[in-house]
C-alpha positions as CSV (number, residue, x, y, z in Angstrom):
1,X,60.6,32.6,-25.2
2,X,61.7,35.5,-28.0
3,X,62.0,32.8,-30.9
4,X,58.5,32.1,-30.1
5,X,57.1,35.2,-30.0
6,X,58.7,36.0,-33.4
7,X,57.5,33.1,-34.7
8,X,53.4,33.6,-33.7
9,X,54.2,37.3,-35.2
10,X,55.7,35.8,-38.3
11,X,52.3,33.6,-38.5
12,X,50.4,36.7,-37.8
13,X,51.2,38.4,-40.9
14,X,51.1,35.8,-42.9
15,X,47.6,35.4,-41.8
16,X,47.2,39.5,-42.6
17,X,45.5,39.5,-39.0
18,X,46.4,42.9,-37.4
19,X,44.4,42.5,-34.4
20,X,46.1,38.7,-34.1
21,X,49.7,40.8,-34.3
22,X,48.8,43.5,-32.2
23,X,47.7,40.9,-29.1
24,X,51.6,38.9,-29.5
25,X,53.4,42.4,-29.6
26,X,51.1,43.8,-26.2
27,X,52.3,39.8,-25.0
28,X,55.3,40.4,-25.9
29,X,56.4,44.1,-24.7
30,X,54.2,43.1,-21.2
31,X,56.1,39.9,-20.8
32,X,59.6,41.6,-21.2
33,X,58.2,44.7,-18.9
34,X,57.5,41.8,-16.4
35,X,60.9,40.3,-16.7
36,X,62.6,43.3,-16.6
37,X,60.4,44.3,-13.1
38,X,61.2,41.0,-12.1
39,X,65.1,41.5,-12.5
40,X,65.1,44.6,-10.3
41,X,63.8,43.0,-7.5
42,X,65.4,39.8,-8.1
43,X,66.2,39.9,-4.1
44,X,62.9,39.1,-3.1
45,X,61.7,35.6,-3.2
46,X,58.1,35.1,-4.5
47,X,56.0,31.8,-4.0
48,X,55.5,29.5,-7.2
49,X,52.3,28.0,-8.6
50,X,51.7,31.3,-10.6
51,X,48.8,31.7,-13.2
52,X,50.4,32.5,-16.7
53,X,47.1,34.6,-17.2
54,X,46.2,35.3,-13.3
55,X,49.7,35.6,-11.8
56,X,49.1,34.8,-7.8
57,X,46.1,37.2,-7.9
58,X,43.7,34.9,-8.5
59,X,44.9,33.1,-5.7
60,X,44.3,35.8,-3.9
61,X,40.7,35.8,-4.7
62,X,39.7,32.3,-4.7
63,X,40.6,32.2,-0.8
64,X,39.1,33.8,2.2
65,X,40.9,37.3,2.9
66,X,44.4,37.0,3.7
67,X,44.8,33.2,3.7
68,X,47.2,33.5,0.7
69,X,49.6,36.4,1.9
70,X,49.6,34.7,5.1
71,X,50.7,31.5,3.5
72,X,53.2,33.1,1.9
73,X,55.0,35.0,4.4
74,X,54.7,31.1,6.5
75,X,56.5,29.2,3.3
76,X,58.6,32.0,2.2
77,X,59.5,32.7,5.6
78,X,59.8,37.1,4.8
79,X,57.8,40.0,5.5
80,X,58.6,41.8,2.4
81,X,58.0,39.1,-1.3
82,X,57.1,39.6,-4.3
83,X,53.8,38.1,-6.4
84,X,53.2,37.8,-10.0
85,X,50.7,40.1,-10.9
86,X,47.8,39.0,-13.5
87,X,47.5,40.0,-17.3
88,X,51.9,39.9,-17.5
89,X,51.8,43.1,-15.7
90,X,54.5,44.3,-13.5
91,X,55.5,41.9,-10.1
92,X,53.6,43.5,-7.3
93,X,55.5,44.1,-4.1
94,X,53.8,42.9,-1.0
95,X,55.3,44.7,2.3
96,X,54.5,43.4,5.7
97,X,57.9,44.4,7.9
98,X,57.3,47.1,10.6
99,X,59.8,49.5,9.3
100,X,58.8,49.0,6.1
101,X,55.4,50.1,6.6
102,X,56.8,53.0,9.2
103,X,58.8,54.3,5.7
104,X,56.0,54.3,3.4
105,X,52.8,55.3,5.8
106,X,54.6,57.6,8.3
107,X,58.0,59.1,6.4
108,X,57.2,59.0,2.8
109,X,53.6,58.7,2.4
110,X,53.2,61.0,-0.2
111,X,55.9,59.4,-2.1
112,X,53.2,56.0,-1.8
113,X,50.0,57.5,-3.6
114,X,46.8,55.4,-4.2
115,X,47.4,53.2,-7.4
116,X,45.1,54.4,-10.3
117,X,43.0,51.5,-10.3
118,X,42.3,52.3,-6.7
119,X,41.9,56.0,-7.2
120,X,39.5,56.1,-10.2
121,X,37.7,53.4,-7.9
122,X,37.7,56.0,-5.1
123,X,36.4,58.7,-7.2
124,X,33.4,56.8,-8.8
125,X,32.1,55.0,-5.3
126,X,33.0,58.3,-2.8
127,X,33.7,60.9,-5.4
128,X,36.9,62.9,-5.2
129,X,37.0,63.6,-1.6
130,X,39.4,63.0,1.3
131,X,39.5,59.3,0.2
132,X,41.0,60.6,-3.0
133,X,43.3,63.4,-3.1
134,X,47.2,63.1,-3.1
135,X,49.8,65.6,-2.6
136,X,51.1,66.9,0.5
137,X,49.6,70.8,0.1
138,X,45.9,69.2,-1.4
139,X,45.7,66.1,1.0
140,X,46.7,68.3,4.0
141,X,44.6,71.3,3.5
142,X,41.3,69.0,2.9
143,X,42.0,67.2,6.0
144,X,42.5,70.2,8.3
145,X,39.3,71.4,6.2
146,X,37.6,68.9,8.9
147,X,39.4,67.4,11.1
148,X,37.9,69.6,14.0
149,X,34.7,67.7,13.9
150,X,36.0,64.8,14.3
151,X,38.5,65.8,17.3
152,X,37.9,64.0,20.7
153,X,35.8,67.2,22.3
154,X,33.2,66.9,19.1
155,X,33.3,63.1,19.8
156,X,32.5,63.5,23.1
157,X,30.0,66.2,22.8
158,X,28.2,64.0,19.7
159,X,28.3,60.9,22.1
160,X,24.5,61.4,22.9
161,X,23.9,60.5,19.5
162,X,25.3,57.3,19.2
163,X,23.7,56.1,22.6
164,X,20.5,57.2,21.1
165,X,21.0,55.3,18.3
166,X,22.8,52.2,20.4
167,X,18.9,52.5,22.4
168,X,16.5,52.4,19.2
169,X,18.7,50.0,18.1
170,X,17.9,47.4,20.9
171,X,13.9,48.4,21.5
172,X,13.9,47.7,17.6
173,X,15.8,44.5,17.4
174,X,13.4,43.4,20.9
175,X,10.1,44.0,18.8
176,X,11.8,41.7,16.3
177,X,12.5,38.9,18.6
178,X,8.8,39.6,20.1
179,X,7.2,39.2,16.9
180,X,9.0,35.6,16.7
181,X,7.0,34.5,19.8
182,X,10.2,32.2,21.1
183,X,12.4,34.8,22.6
184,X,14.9,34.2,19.9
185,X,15.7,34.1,16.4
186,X,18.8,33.8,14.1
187,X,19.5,37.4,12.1
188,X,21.5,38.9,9.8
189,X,23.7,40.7,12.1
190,X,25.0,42.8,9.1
191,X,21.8,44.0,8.1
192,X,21.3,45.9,11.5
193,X,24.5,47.0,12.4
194,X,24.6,48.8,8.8
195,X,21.0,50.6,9.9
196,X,22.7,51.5,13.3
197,X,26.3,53.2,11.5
198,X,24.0,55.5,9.1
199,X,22.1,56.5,11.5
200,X,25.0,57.8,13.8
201,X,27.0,58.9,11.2
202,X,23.7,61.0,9.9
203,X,22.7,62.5,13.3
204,X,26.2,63.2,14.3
205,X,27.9,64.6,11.1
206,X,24.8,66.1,9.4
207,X,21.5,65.8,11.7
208,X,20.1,64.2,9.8
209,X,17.4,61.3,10.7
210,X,17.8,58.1,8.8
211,X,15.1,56.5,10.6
212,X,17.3,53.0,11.4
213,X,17.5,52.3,7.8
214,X,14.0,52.8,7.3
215,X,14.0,56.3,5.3
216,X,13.6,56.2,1.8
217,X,17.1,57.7,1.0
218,X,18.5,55.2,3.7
219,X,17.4,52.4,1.8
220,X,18.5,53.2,-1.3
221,X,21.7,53.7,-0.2
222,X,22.1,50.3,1.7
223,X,20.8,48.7,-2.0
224,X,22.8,50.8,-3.8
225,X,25.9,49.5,-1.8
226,X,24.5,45.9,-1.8
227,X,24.6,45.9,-5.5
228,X,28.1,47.5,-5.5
229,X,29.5,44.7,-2.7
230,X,27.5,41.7,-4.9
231,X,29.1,42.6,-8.4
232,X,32.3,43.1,-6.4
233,X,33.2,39.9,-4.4
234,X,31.8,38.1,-7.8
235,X,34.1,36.2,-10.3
236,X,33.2,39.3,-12.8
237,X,33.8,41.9,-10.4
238,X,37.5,40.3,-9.6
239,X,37.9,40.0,-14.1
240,X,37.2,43.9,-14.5
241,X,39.6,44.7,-11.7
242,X,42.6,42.4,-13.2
243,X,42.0,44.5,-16.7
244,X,40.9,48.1,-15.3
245,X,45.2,47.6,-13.5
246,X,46.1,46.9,-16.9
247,X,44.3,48.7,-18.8
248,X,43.5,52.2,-17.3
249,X,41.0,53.3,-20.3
250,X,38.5,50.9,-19.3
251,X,37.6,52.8,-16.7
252,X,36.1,54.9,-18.8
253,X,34.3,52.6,-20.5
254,X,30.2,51.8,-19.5
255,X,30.8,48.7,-17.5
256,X,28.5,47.2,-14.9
257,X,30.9,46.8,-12.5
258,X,31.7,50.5,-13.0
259,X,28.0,51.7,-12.8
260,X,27.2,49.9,-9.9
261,X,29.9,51.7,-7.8
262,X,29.0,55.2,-9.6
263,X,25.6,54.1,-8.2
264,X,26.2,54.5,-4.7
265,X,27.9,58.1,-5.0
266,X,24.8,59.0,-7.3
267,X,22.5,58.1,-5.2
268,X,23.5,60.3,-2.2
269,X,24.1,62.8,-4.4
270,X,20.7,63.3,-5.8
271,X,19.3,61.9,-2.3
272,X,20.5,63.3,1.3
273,X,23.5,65.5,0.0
274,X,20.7,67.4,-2.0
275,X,18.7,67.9,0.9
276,X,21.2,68.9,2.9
277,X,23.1,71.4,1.0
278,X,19.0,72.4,0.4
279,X,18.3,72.9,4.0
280,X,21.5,74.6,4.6
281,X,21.0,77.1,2.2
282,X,17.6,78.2,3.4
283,X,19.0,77.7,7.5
284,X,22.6,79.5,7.4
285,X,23.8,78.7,10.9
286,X,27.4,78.4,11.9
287,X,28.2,75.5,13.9
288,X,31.3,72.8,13.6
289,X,30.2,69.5,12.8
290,X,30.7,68.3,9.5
291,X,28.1,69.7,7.8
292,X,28.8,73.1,9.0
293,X,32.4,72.3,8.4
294,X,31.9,71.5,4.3
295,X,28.8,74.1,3.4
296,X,31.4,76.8,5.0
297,X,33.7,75.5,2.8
298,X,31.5,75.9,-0.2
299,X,30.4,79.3,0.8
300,X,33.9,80.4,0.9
301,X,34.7,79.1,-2.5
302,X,37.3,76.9,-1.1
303,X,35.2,73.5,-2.7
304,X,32.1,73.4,-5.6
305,X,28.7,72.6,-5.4
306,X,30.2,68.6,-6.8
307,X,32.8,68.5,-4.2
308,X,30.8,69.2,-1.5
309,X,28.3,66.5,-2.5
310,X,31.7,64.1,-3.1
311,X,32.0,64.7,0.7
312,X,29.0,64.3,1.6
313,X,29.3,61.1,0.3
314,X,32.2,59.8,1.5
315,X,31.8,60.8,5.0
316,X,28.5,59.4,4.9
317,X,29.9,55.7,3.5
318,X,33.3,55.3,4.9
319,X,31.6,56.4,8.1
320,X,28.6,53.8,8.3
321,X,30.0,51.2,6.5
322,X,33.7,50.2,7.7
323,X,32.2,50.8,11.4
324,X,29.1,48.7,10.8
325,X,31.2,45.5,9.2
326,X,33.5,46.1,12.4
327,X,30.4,45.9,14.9
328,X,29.6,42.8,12.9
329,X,32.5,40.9,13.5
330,X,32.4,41.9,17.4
331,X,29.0,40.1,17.7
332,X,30.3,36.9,15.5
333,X,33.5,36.7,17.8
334,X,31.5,37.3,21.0
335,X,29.2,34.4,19.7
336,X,32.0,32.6,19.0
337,X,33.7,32.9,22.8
338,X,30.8,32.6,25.0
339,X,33.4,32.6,28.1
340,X,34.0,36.5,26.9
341,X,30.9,37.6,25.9
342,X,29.8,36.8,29.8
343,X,33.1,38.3,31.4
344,X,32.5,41.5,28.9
345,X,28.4,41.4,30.4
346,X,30.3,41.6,33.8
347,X,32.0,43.7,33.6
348,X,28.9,46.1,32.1
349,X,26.8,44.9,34.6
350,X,28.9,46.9,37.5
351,X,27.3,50.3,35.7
352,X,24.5,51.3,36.1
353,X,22.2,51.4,33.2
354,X,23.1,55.0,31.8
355,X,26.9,54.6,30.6
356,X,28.4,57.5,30.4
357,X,31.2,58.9,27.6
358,X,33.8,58.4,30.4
359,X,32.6,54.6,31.8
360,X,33.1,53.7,28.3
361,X,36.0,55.2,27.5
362,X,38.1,55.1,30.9
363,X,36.8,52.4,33.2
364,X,35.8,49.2,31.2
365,X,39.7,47.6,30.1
366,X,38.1,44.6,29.2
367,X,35.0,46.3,26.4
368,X,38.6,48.2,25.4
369,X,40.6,44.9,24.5
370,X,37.7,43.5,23.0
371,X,37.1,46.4,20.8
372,X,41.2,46.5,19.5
373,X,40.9,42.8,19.2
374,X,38.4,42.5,16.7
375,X,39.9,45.6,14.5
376,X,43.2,43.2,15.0
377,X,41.2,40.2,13.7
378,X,39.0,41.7,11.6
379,X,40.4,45.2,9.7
380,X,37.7,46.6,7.6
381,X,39.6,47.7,4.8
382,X,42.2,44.3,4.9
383,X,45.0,45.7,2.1
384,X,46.0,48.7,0.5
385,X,47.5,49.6,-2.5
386,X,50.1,52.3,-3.5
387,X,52.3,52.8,-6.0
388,X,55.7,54.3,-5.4
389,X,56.5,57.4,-7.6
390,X,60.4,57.7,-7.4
391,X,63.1,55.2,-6.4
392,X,63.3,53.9,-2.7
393,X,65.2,52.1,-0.5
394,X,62.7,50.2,2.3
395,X,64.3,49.2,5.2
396,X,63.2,46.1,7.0
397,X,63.3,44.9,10.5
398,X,63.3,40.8,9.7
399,X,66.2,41.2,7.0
400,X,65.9,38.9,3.8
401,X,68.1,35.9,3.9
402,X,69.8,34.9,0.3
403,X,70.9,31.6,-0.9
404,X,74.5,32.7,-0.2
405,X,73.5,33.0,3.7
406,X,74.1,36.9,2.8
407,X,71.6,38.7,5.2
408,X,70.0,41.7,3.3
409,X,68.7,44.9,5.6
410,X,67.2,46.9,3.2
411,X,65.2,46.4,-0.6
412,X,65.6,48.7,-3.7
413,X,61.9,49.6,-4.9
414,X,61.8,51.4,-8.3
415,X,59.4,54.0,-9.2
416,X,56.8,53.4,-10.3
417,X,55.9,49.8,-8.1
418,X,53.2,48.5,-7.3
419,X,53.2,47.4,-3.3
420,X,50.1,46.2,-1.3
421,X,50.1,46.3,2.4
422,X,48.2,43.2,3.7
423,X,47.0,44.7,6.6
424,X,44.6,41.3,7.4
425,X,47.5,39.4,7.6
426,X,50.3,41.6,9.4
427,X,47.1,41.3,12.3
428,X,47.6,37.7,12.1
429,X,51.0,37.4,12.0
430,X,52.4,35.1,14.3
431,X,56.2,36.8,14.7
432,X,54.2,39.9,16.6
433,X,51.0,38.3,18.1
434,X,52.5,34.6,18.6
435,X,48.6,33.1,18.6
436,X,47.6,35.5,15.7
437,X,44.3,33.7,14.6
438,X,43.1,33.3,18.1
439,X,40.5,35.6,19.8
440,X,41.7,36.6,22.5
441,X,41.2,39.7,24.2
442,X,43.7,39.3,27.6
443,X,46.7,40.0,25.1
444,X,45.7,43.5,25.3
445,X,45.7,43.8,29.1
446,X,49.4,42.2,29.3
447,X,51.4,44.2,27.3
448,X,54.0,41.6,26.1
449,X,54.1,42.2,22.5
450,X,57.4,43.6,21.2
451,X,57.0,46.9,20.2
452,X,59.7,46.6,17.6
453,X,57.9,43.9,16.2
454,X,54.3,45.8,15.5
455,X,53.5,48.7,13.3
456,X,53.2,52.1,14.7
457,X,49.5,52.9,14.0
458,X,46.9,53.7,16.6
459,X,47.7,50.4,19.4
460,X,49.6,48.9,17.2
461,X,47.1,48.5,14.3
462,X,46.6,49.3,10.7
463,X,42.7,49.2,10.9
464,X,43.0,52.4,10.8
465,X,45.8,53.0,8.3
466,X,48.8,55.4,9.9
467,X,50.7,58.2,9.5
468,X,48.9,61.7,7.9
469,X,47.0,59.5,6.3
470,X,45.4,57.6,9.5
471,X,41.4,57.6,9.4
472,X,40.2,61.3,10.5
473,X,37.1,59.1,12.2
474,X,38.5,56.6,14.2
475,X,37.8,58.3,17.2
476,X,34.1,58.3,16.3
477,X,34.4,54.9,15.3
478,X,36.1,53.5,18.2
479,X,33.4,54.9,20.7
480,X,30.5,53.8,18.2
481,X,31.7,50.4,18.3
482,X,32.3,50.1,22.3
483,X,28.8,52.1,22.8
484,X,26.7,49.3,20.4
485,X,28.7,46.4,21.7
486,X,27.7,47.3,25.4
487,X,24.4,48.1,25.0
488,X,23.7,44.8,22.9
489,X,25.6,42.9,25.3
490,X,23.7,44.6,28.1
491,X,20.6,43.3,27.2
492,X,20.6,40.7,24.8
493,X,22.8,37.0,24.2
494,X,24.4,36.1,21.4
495,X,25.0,32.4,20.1
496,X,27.0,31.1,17.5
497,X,24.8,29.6,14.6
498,X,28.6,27.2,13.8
499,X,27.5,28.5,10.1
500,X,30.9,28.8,8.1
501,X,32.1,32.0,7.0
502,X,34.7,33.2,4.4
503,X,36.0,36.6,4.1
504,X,36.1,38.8,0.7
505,X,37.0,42.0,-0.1
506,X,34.2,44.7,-1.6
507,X,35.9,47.9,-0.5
508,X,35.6,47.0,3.1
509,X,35.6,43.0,4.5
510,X,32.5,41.5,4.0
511,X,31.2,38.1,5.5
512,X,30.3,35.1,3.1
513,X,27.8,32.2,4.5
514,X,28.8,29.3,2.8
515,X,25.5,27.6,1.2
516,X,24.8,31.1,0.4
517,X,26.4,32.1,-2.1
518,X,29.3,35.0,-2.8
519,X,26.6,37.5,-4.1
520,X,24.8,37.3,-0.8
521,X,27.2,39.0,2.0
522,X,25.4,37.9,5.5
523,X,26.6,37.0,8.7
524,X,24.5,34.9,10.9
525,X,23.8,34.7,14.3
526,X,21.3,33.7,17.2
527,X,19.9,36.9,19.5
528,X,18.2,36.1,23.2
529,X,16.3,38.6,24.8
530,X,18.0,38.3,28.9
């Protein structure tokens, strides 16, 4: 390879080009960085067919979510391997072994920041919020800054929110099914559930009223994201991303697939989070949602005037958003498995017609299994992406197996890695779940997984992430989701439309109809009024 590369610089200066040279001495220094990475972590095995240009990533994206790590781990036969990574960058490290993932997300999270790509994503879409802060003493005092509105009591008290919503949500998607004259239609499941998850998330965090997605500030944030999600899942989007790893400058740069997720922070900035802070300042009340929570942080001094909006921001996305893809993917699966869909209407046909926070919470097993089920099947954020910052030693519970027949029980990381933690996958993975692709909610009720086996988030699941890093809302989301799904199912069947869906990635999962195209997320399915 080295004679080469001195020979293509030897032709460059003959030719005088100094942009030609300076492209083969970037190859070269990248492609003996890679070789060097590769050396160190010569005991993991890594699949073949690798892009020169793409690496595996590529791979990666052409597929539906997950398909190639899972294929991996089947061939390869480990829970810990090693891809090539695209543009001769380092060889990323992809970690799917239970006590693997216990070291990095529960013992030494802090040691496993956010990559920068990631982060300087983080900051333009949510702004540089929860989402975004690293360090122990930062990351811990934000956190406790509001974790008490998001505690079970505040869940429990802001429950009569999300029924209301749950309730305008089925009178509006009735007057739609009315106005079709059969008693039926086919809808875009996504659209709705994404009105329904801003609305809860603005009643209960802020009070404020998005009018089911029908406020001006409502819908331009749900086009704002649109845009964001269309330039993301596109060939383009995946392009910038490949360069913006390698190349951390570019994200200064003035590129579309940079505005578009600037966009969505911009437009709640200048939007609710202005009218907010606005009414807050002219209505001092104490209180502790999450509203209260922030401006008394801002009065204090503790955050600025742009933090507080950052907040805003991100609490109003990551809380509408992951939860509304989630309630999407509980419909599809329940249109999907008719036989469940009608034991789950049972089952909430035995209440009466006002659930309470404790029927839902305590006394329907089955709405529960269903619920963990599709955050199994479905994650809505399906990888993460650190970056180690010192030298580790992961241990593993399925040890690596050399060509020598030497067993290995532990993996030398160096600082400075790159890992990604295939979250879609490890919820599919047949050595914990044994029937990983299959919906099926009774696996929750029988509790015959091995423990060892599964990571230690909340049940068993990294739909949440884990450790001090674990979502702050899941509690909210976990109630929004069982709430929606039993008021829907109450009151309204739903059929599968046998359209065929793929999976990408846009920040959080998002549904692709084939026939109609990546830049059009949508997720199909057929409503009856009972």
């Amino acid at each position: 390879m080295y004679p080469t590369v001195l020979k293509f610089i030897n032709t460059a200066q003959s030719l005088q080009s100094l942009p030609f040279a300076i492209l083969v001495l970037f190859i070269t220094f990248a492609l003996v960085e890679r070789q060097l990475s590769s050396r160190r972590l010569n005991v993991l095995p890594m699949p073949g067919s690798a892009s020169w240009i793409w690496g595996h990533e590529k791979q990666v994206f052409d597929k539906s979510v997950g398909t190639a790590y899972s294929k991996w781990m089947q061939q390869l036969q480990s829970h810990i391997f090693k891809i090539k990574a695209a543009l001769f960058k380092q060889d990323i490290v992809v970690v799917a072994d239970p006590f693997a993932l216990t070291h990095i997300m529960q013992k030494n999270v802090y040691n496993y920041p956010h990559s920068d790509v990631l982060r300087s994503r983080i900051a333009r879409l949510l702004g540089k919020s929860l989402g975004w802060v690293e360090g122990e003493n930062e990351h811990r005092q934000m956190r406790h800054l509001v974790a008490s509105s998001l505690s079970q009591e505040s869940v429990r008290q802001g429950s009569s929110d999300i029924f209301g919503v749950a309730e305008n949500l089925c009178t509006s998607l009735e007057n739609h099914i009315a106005l079709q004259g059969s008693g039926s239609t086919i809808i875009n499941v996504n659209e709705w559930t994404s009105a329904a998850a801003l609305d809860v998330i603005g009643r209960f965090g802020f009070g404020h009223d998005f009018q089911g997605g029908r406020s001006t500030d409502a819908v331009r944030i749900l086009n704002a994201w649109g845009s964001m999600v269309k330039m993301a899942i596109s060939l383009q989007g995946f392009v910038v991303l490949m360069f913006l790893r390698r190349f951390h400058l570019l994200n200064y740069m003035p590129l579309a697939a940079l505005r578009s997720q600037g966009n969505v922070r911009l437009t709640i900035h200048a939007g609710v989070a202005e009218e907010l802070v606005r009414r807050e300042n002219c209505h001092e009340q104490d209180g502790y949602d999450l509203l209260s929570r922030l401006m008394g942080a801002y009065r204090s001094q503790i955050i600025s005037l742009g933090e507080l909006k950052d907040h805003i921001s991100m609490f109003i996305m990551s809380g509408s958003e992951t939860t509304s893809q989630t309630m999407s993917y509980a419909l599809w699966e329940l249109a999907k498995n008719p036989e469940v869909q009608a034991k789950l209407r049972r089952e909430i046909m035995l209440f009466h017609v006002d659930l309470s926070y404790d029927d839902i919470q305590d006394r329907m097993p089955y709405l529960d299994a269903i619920c963990k089920e599709v955050l199994r099947l479905h994650p809505a954020a399906p990888y993460m992406e650190r970056v180690s910052t010192k030298d580790d030693k992961l241990p593993l519970r399925f040890p690596i197996t050399l060509k020598d027949g030497t067993k290995v029980n532990e993996v030398h990381i160096p600082a400075g890695q790159t890992v990604i933690i295939p979250i879609y996958s490890i919820g599919r993975d047949d050595a914990v779940w044994g029937d990983g692709d299959v919906f099926r909610p009774e696996r929750w009720m029988e509790n015959s997984s091995d423990k060892d086996t599964m990571p230690t988030g909340w049940s068993g699941l990294l739909s949440f992430s884990d450790g001090p890093r674990q979502c702050l809302g899941r509690r909210l989301a976990v109630l929004e989701l069982k709430i929606t799904i039993s008021s829907l199912i109450r009151r309204f069947e739903f059929v599968d439309t046998e359209d065929v869906i793929t999976h990408k990635v846009a920040s959080s999962l998002q549904p692709i109809c084939a026939g109609g195209g990546e830049s059009n997320p949508k997720l199909p399915v057929l409503v009856k009024i009972l």
